[in-house]
C-alpha positions as CSV (number, residue, x, y, z in Angstrom):
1,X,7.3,-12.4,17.1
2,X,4.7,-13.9,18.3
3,X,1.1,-12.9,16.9
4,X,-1.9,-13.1,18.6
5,X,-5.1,-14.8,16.9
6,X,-7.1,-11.9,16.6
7,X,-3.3,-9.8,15.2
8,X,-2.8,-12.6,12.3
9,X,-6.4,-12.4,11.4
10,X,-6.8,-8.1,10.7
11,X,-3.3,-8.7,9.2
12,X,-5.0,-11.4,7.0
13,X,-8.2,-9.2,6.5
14,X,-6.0,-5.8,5.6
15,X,-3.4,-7.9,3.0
16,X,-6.5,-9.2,1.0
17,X,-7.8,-6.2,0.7
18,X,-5.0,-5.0,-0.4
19,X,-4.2,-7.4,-2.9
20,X,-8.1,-7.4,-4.1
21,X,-7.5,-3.3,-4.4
22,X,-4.2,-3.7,-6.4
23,X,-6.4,-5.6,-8.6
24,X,-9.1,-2.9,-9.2
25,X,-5.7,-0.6,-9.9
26,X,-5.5,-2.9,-12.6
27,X,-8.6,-3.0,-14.1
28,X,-9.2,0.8,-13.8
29,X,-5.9,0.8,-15.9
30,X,-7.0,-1.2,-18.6
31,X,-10.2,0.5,-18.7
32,X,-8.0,3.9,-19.2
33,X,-9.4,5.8,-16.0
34,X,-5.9,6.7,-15.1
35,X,-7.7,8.6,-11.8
36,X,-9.1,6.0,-10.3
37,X,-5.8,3.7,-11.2
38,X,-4.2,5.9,-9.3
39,X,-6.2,6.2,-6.3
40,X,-6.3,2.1,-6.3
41,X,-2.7,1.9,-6.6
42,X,-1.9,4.1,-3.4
43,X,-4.5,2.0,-1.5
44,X,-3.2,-1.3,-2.3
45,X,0.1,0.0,-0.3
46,X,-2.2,1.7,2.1
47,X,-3.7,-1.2,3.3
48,X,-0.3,-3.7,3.1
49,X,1.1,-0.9,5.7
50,X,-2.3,-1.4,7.7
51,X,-2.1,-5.2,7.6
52,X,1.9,-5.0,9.1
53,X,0.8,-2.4,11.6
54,X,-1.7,-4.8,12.9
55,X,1.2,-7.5,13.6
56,X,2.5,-4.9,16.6
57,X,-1.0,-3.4,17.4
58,X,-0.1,-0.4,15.9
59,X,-2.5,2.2,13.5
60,X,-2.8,5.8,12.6
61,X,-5.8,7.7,11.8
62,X,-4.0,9.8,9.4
63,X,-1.7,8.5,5.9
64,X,1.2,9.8,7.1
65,X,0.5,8.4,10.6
66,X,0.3,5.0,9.0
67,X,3.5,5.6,6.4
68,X,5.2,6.8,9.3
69,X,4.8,4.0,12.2
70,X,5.3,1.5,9.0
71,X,8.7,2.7,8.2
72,X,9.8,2.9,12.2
73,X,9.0,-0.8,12.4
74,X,9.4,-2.4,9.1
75,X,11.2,-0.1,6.6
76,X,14.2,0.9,8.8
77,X,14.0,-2.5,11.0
78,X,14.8,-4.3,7.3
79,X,11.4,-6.4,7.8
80,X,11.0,-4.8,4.8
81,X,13.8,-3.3,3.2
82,X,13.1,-3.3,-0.5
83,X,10.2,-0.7,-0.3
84,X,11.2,2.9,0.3
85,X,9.5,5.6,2.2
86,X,10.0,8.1,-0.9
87,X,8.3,5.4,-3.3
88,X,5.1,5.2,-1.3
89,X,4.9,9.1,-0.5
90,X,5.2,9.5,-4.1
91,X,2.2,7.2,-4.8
92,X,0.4,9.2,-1.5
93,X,1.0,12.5,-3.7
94,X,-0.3,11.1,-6.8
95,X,-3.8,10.3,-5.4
96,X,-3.8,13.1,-3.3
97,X,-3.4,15.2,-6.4
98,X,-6.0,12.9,-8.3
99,X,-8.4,13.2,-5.8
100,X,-8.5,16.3,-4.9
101,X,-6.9,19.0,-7.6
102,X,-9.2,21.0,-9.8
103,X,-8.3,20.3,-13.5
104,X,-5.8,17.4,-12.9
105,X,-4.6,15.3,-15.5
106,X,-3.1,11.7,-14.3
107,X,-1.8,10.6,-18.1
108,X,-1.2,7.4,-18.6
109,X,2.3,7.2,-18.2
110,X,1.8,8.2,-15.0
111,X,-1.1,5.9,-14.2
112,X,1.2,3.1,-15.5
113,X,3.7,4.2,-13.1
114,X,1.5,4.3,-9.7
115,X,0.3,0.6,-10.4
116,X,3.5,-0.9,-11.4
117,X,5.6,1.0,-8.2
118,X,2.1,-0.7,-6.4
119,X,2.9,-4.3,-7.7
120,X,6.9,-4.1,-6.9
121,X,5.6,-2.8,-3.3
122,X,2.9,-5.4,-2.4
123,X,5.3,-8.0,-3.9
124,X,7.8,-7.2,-1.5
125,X,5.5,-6.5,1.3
126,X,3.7,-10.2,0.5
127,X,7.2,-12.1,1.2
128,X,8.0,-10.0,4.6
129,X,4.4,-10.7,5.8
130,X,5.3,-14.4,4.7
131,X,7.5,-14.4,7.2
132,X,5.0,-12.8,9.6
133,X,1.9,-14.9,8.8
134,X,0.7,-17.6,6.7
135,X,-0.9,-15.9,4.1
């Protein structure tokens, strides 16, 4: 597929953010705000899905919107196979609930959980966009 300049560069833009907000997941973790972990964790993913949508001009305005054009063009074409729908809704639930629940309590286990499942996903999702764009 070919890729326009101005495709490669918001897909650029969106997987550096992404990888720069996998990396605040990580320091939030080891400063024990398992929240905010959280939150960080989802939003790594969020913007890798952003930064493949851009490759076929594609975008939502809503999460799901954007979980759901990703996995009709990249989960189910096998561009990017090893990342499951269920995995990423999971971390979507888990901010949702850290942002927005009275009285939640993300434990660290759980925290843990969001920002290692975010690693595994932006380590997949950094060799499909290899193939993509030079990143």
């Amino acid at each position: 597929m070919a890729l326009t300049p101005e495709q490669k560069s918001l897909a650029v833009h969106r997987f550096q953010r992404a990888e720069d907000t996998l990396k605040e997941a990580k320091d939030e973790l080891s400063r024990k705000n398992f929240r905010l972990a959280v939150n960080r964790a989802y939003y790594s993913v969020f913007y890798a899905m952003r930064a493949f949508l851009a490759t076929v001009d594609k975008d939502s305005s809503k999460h799901s919107g954007v979980l759901s054009i990703f996995n009709q063009y990249f989960i189910n074409t096998g561009i990017v196979s090893d990342v499951s729908v269920k995995a990423i809704q999971s971390l979507m639930d888990m901010r949702h609930e850290g942002d927005y629940q009275d009285f939640i309590e993300i434990t660290e286990e759980e925290a843990k959980g969001s920002v290692e499942a975010a690693e595994m996903a932006i380590a997949v999702m950094r060799d499909a966009m290899k193939s993509l764009v030079e990143i």
